[in-house]
KEMI-620223 format. One record per residue (C-alpha): residue number from 1; z, x negated, y. Coordinates in steps of 0.02 Angstrom, whole numbers, always signed. Each point is the difference from the previous one (the first is absolute). Layout:
N
{pos=NUM	pz=Z	px=X	py=Y} $
...
***
This chain:
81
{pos=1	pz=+4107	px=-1303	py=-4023} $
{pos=2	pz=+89	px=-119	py=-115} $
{pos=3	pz=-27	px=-149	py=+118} $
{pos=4	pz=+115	px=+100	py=+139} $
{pos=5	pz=+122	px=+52	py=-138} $
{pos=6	pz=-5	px=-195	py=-31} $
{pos=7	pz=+5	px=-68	py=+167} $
{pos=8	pz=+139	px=+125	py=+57} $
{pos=9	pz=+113	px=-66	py=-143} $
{pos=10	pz=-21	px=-191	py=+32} $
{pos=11	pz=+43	px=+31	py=+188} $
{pos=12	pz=+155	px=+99	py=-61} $
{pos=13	pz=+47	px=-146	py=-115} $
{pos=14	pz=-51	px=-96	py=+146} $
{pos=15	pz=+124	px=+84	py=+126} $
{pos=16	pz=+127	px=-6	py=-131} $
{pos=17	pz=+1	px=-195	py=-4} $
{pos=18	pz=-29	px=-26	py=+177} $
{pos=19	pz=+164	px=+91	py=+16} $
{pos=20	pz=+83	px=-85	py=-134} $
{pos=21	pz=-37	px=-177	py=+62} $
{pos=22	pz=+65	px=+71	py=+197} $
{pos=23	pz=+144	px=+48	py=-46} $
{pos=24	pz=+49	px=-186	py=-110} $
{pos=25	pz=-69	px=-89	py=+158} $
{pos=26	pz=+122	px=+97	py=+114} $
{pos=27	pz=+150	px=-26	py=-116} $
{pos=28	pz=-53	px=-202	py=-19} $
{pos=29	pz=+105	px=-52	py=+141} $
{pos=30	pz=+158	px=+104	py=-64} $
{pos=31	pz=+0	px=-96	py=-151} $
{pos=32	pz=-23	px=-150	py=+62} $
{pos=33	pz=+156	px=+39	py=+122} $
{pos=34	pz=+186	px=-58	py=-67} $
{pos=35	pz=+107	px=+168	py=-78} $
{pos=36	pz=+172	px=-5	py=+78} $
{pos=37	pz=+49	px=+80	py=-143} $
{pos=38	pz=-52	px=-128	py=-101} $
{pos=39	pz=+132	px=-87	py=-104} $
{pos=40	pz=+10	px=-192	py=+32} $
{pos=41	pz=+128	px=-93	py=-59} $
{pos=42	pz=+130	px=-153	py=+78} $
{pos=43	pz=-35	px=-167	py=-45} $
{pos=44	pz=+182	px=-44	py=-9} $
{pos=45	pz=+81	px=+128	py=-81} $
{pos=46	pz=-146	px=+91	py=-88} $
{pos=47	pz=+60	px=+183	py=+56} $
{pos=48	pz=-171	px=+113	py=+41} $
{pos=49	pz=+10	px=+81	py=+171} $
{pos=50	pz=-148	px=+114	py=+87} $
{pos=51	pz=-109	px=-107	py=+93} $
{pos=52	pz=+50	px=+124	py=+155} $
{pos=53	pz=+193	px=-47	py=+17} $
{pos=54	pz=-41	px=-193	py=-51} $
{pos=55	pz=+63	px=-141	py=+111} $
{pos=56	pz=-149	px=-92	py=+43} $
{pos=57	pz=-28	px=-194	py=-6} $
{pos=58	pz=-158	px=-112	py=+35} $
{pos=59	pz=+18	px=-150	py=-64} $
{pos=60	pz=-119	px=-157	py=-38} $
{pos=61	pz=-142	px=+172	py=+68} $
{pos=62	pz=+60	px=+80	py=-166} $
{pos=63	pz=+111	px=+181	py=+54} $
{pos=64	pz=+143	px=+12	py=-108} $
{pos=65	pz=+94	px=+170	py=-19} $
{pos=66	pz=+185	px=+6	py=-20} $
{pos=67	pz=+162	px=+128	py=-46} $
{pos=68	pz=+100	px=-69	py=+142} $
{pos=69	pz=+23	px=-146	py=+135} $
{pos=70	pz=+119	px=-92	py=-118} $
{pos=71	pz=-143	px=-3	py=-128} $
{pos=72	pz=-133	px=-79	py=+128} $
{pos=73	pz=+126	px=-138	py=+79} $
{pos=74	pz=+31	px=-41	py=-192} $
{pos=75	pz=-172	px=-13	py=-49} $
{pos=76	pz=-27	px=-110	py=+171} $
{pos=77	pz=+140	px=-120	py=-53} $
{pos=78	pz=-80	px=+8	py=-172} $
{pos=79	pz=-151	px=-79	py=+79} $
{pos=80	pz=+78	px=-137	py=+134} $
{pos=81	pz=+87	px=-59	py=-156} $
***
């Protein structure tokens, strides 16, 4: 009697991790994906915006978020120079 008592309780711990361990595998690739709310901030004028509204720039295969259009022409010219 105690060995089903015993059994039953390590399948039920069992079911308990199995769920567990689902459930971080299915949320794996959320976390791995960028937030757009996320605050990132400009490389030229240091002001954090959400990674959402961001002007985007690849550069040198390096992406480089930015407040405005002014901001990533600047930082371009920056670089050339």
């Amino acid at each position: 009697m105690y060995r089903i008592i015993f059994i039953l309780g390590l399948l039920v711990v069992l079911y308990f991790l199995l769920r567990r361990a689902l459930r971080e595998f299915k949320g794996q690739p959320e976390r791995l994906a960028p937030n757009k709310d996320e605050m990132v901030q400009d490389p030229v004028c240091r002001v954090f915006v959400p990674r959402g509204i961001a002007v985007t720039e690849d550069i040198g295969g390096q992406t480089y978020y930015f407040c405005s259009r002014s901001c990533a022409h600047k930082f371009q010219e920056q670089l050339a120079s």
